[in-house]
Backbone as ProteinMPNN parsed JSONL, in Angstrom:
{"seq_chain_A": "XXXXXXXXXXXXXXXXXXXXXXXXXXXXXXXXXXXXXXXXXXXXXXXXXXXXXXXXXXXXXXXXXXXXXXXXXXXXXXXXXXXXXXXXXXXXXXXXXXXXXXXXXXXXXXXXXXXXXXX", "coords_chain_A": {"N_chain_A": [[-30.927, -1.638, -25.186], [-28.294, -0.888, -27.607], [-27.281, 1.259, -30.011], [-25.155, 2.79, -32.798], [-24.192, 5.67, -33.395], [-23.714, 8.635, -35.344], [-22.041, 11.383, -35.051], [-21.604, 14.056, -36.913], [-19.745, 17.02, -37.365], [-19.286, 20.216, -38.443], [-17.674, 22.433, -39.771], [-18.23, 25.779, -40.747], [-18.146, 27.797, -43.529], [-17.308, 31.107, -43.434], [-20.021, 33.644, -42.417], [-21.957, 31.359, -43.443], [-23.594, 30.295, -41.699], [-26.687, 30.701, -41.857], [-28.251, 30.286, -44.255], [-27.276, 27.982, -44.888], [-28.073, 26.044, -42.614], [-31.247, 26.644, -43.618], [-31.028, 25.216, -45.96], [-30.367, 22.77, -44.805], [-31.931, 22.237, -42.834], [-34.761, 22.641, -44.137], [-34.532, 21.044, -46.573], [-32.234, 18.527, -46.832], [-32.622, 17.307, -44.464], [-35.375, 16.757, -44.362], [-35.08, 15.215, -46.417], [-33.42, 13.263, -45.799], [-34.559, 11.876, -43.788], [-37.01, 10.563, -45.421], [-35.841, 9.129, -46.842], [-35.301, 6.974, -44.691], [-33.399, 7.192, -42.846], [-32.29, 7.685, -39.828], [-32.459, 10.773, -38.085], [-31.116, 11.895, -35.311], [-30.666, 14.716, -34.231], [-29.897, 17.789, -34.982], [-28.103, 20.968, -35.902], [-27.462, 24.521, -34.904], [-23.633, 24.633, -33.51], [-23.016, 25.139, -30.682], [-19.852, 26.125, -30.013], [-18.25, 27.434, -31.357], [-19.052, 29.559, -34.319], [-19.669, 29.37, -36.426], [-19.79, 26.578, -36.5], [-21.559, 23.476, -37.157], [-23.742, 20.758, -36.566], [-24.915, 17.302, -37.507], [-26.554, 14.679, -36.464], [-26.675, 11.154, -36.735], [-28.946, 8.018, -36.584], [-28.049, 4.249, -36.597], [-28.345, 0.954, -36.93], [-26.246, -0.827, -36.839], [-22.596, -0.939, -38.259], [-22.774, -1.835, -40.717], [-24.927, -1.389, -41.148], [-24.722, 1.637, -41.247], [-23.001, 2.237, -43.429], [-24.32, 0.874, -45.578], [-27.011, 2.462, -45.781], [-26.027, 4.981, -45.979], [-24.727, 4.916, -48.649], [-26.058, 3.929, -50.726], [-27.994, 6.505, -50.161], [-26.587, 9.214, -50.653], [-25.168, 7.971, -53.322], [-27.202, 8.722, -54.829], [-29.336, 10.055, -57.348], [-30.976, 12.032, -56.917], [-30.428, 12.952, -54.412], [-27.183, 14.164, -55.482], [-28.27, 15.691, -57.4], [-29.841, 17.529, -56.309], [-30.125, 18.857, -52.676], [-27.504, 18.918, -52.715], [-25.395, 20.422, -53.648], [-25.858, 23.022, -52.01], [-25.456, 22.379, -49.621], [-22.784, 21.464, -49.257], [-20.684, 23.597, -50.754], [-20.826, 25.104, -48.968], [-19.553, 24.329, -46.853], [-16.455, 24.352, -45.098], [-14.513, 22.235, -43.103], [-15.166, 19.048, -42.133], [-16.177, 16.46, -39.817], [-16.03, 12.996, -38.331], [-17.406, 11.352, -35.755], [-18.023, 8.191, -34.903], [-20.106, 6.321, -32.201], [-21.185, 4.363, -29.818], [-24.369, 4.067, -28.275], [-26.957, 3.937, -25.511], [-30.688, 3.202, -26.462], [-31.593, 5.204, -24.454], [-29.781, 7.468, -24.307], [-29.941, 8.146, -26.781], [-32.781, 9.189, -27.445], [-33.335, 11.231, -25.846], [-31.269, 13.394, -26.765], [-32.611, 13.327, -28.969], [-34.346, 14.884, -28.362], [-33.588, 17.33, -28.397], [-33.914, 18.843, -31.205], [-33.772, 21.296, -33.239], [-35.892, 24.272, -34.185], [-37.039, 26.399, -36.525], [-35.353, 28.266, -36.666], [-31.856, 29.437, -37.705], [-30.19, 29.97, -36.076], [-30.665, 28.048, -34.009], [-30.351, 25.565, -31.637]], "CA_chain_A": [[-30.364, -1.841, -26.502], [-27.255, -0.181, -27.925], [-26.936, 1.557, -31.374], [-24.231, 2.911, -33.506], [-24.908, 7.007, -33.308], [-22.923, 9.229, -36.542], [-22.162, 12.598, -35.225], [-20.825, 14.69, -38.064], [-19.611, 18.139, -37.182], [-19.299, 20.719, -39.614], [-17.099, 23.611, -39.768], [-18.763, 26.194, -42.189], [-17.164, 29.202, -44.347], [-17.743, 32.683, -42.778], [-20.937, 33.785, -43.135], [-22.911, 30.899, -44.498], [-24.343, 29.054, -41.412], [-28.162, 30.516, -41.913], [-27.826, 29.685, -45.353], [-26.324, 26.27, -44.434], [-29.427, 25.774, -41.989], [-32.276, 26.407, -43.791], [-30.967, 24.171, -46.476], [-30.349, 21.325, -43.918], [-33.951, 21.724, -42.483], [-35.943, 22.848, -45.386], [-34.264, 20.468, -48.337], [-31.574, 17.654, -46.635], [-33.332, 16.64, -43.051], [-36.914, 15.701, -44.902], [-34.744, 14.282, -47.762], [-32.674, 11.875, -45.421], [-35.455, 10.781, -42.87], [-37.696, 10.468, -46.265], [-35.323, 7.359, -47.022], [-35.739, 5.907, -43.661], [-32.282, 8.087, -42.02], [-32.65, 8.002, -38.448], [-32.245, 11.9, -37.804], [-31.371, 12.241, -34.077], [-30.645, 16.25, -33.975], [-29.388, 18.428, -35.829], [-28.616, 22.642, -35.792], [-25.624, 25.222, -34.817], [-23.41, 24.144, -32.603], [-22.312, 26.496, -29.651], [-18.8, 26.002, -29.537], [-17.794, 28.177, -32.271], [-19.675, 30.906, -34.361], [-19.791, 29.036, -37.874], [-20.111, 25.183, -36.578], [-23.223, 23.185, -37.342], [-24.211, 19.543, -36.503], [-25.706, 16.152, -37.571], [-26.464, 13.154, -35.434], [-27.901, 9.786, -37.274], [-28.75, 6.578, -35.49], [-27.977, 3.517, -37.471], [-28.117, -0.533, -36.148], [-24.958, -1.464, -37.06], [-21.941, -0.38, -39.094], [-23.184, -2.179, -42.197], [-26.462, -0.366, -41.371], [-24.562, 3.062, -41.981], [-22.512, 1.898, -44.902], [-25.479, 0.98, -46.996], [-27.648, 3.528, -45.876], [-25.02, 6.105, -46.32], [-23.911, 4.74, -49.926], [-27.378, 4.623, -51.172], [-28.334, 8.12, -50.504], [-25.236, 9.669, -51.34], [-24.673, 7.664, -54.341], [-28.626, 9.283, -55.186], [-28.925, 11.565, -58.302], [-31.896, 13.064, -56.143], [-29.207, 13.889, -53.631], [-26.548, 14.945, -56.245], [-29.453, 17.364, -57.939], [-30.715, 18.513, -55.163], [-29.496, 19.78, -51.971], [-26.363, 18.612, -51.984], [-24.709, 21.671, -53.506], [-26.558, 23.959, -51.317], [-24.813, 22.634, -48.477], [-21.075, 21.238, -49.78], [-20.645, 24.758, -51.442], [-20.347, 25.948, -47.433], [-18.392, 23.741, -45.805], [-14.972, 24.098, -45.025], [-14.629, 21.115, -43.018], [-15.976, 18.575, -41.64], [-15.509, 15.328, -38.995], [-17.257, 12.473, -38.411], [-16.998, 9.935, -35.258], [-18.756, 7.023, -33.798], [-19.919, 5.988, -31.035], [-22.254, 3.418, -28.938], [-24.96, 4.386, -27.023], [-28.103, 3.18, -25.451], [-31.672, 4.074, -26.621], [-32.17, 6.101, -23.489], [-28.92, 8.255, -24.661], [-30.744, 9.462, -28.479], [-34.345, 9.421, -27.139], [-32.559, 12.417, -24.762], [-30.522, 13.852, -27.307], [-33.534, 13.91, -29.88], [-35.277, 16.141, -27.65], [-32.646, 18.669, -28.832], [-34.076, 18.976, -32.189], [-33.769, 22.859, -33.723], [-36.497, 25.467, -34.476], [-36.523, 27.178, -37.862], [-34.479, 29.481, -36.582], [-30.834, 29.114, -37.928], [-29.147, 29.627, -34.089], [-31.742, 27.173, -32.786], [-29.65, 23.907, -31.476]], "C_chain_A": [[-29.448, -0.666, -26.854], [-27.676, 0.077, -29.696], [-26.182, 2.288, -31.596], [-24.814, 4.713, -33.762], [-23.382, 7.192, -34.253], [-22.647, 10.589, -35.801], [-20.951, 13.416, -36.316], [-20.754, 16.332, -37.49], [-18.766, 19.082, -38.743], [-18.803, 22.167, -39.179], [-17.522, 24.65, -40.853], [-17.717, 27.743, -42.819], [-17.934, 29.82, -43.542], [-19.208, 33.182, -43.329], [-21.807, 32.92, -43.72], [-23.859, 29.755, -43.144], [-25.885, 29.616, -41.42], [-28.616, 29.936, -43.297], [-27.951, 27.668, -45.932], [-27.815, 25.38, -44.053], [-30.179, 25.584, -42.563], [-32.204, 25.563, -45.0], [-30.939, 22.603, -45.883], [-31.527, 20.825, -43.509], [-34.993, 21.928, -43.28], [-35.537, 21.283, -46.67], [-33.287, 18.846, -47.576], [-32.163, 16.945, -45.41], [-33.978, 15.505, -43.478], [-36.181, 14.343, -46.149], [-34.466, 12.747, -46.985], [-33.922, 11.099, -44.451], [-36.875, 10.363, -44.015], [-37.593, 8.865, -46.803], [-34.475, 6.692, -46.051], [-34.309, 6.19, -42.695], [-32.883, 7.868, -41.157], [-31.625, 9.638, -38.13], [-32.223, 12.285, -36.771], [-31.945, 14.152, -34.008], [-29.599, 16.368, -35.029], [-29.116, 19.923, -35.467], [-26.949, 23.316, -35.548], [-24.885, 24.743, -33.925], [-22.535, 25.356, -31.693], [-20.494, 26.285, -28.893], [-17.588, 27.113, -30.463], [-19.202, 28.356, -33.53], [-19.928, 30.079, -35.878], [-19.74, 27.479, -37.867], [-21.475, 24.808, -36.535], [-22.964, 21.311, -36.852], [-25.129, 18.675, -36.799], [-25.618, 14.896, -37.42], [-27.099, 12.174, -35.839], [-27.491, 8.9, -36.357], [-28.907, 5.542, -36.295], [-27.777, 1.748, -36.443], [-26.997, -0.887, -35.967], [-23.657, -0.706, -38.037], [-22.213, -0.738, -40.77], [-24.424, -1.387, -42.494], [-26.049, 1.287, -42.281], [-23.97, 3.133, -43.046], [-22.941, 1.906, -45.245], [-26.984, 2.279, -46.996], [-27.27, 4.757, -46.579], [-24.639, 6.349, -48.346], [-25.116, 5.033, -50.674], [-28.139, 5.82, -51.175], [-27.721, 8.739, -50.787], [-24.651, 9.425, -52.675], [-26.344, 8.201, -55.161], [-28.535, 10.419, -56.562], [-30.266, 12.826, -57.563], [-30.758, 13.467, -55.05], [-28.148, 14.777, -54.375], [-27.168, 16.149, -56.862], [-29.775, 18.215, -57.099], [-30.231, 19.301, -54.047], [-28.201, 19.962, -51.38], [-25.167, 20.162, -52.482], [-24.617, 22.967, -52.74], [-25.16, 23.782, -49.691], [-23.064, 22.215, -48.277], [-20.054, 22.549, -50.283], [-19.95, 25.365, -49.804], [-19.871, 25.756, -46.304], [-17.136, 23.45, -45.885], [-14.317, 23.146, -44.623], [-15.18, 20.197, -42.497], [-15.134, 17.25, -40.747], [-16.658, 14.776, -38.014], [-16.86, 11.412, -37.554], [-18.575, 9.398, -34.975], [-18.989, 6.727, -32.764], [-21.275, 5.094, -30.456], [-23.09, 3.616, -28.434], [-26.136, 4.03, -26.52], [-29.056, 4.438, -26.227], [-31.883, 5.366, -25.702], [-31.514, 7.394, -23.788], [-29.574, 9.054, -26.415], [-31.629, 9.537, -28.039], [-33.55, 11.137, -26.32], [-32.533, 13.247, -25.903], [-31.69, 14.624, -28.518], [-34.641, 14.731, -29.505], [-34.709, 17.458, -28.19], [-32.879, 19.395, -29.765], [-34.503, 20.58, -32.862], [-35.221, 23.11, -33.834], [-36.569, 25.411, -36.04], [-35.613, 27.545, -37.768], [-32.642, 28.817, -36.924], [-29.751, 29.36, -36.793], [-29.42, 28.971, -33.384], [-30.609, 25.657, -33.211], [-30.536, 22.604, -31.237]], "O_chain_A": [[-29.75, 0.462, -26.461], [-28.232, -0.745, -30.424], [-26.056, 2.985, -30.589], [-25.891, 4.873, -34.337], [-22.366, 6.501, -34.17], [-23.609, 11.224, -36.233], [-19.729, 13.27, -36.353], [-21.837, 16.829, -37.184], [-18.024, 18.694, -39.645], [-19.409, 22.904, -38.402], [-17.127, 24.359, -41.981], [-16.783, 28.376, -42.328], [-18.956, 29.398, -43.002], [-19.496, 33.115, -44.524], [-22.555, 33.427, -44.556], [-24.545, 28.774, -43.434], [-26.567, 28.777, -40.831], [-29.443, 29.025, -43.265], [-28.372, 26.816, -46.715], [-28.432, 24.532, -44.699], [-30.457, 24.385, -42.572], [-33.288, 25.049, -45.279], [-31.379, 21.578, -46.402], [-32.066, 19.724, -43.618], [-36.084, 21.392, -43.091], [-36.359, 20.745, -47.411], [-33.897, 17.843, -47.946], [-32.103, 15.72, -45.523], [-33.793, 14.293, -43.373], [-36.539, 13.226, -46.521], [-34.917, 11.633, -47.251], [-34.106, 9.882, -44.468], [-37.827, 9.835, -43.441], [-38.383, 7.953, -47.047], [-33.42, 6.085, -46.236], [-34.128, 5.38, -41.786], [-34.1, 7.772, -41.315], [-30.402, 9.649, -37.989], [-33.099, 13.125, -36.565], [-33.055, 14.653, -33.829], [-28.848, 15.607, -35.64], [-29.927, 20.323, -34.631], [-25.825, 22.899, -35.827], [-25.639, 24.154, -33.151], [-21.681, 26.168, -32.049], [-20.114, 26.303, -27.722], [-16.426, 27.401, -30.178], [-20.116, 27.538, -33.643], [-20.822, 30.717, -36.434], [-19.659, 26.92, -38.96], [-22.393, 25.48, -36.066], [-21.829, 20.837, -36.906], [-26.274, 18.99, -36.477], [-24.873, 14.105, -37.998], [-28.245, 12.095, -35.396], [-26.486, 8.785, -35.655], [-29.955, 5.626, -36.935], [-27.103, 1.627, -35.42], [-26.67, -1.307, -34.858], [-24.068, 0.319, -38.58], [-21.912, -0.055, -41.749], [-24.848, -0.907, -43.545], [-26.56, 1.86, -43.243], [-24.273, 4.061, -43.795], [-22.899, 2.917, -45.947], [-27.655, 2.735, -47.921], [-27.882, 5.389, -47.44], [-24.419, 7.349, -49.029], [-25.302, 6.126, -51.208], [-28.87, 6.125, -52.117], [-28.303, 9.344, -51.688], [-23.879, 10.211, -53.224], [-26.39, 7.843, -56.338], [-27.778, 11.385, -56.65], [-30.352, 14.045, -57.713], [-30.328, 14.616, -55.144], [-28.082, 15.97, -54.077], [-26.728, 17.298, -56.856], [-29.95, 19.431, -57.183], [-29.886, 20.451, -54.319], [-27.767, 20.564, -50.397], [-24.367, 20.722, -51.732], [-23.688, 23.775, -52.752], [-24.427, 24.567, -49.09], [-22.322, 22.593, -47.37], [-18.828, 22.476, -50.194], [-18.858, 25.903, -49.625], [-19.729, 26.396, -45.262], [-16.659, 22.529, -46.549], [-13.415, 22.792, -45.383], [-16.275, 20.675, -42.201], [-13.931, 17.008, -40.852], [-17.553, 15.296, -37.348], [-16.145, 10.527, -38.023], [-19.694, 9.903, -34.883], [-18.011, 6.8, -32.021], [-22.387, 5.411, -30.879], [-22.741, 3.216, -27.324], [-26.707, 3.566, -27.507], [-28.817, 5.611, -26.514], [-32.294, 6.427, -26.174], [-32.18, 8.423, -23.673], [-29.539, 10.199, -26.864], [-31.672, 10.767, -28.071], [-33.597, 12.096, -27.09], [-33.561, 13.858, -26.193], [-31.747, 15.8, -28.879], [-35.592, 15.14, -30.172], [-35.373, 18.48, -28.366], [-32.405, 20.531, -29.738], [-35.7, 20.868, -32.888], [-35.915, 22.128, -33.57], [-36.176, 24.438, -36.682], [-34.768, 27.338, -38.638], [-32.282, 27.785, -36.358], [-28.608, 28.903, -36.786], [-28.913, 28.879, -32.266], [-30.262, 25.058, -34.229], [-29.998, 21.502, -31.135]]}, "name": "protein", "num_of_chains": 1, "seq": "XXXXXXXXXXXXXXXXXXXXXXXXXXXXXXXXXXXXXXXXXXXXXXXXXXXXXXXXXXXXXXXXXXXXXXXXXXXXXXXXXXXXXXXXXXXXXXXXXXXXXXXXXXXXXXXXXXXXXXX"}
C-alpha cells in the first residue's frame, strides 16, 4: 500500500533551532498526533546549521487538506504553540510524495531524542 507522505522543511532564523525543537516536541508533535496526525519523523536536519524537519503520512490528498485545515484553522493551535514556532521561521517548503508503507515504517525509525541536534 502507497500513501501520500508531507515533508515540510524549515529554514529557521539564526539561533533559534533549540528553541524551535523543544517547542515542536514538547507542545506541537503531542498536539498534532493528539488529533490523529500521522507524525512520521521529525528533528534538525543535517544539511544546514539552522534547518529542521516534519514528515506526516496522510491517505490521500483530501486526507491532508482536511486534516491540515482543521488543525490549523484550531484556536487550540492559534493559542498555543503556534507562535512559539512561526515566530522562528524564516522559511519554509513543503513537497509531496508517494511512498509505500515499508518506506515510513523505515523512516519512522528516525524519530529524534530530546535533544535539539537529535534527527
Amino acid at each position: 500500500m502507497t500513501r501520500l507522505i508531507e515533508i515540510r522543511t524549515y529554514r529557521l532564523k539564526p539561533g533559534t533551532l533549540a528553541a524551535f525543537h523543544e517547542a515542536m516536541h514538547t507542545r506541537a508533535v503531542p498536539m498534532l498526533r493528539s488529533k490523529g496526525m500521522d507524525v512520521v519523523t521529525y528533528g534538525r536536519s543535517d544539511h544546514e546549521e539552522e534547518s529542521y524537519h516534519l514528515v506526516r503520512a496522510y491517505a490521500d490528498r483530501q486526507a491532508l487538506d482536511a486534516e491540515q485545515s482543521a488543525f490549523y484553522g484550531s484556536a487550540e493551535w492559534r493559542e498555543g504553540p503556534r507562535g512559539a514556532l512561526v515566530d522562528r521561521i524564516e522559511t519554509y517548503l513543503n513537497t509531496l510524495l508517494w511512498v509505500s508503507d515499508e518506506t515510513i515504517a523505515s523512516m519512522r525509525s528516525l524519530n529524534p531524542t530530546d535533544e535539539p541536534g537529535a534527527t
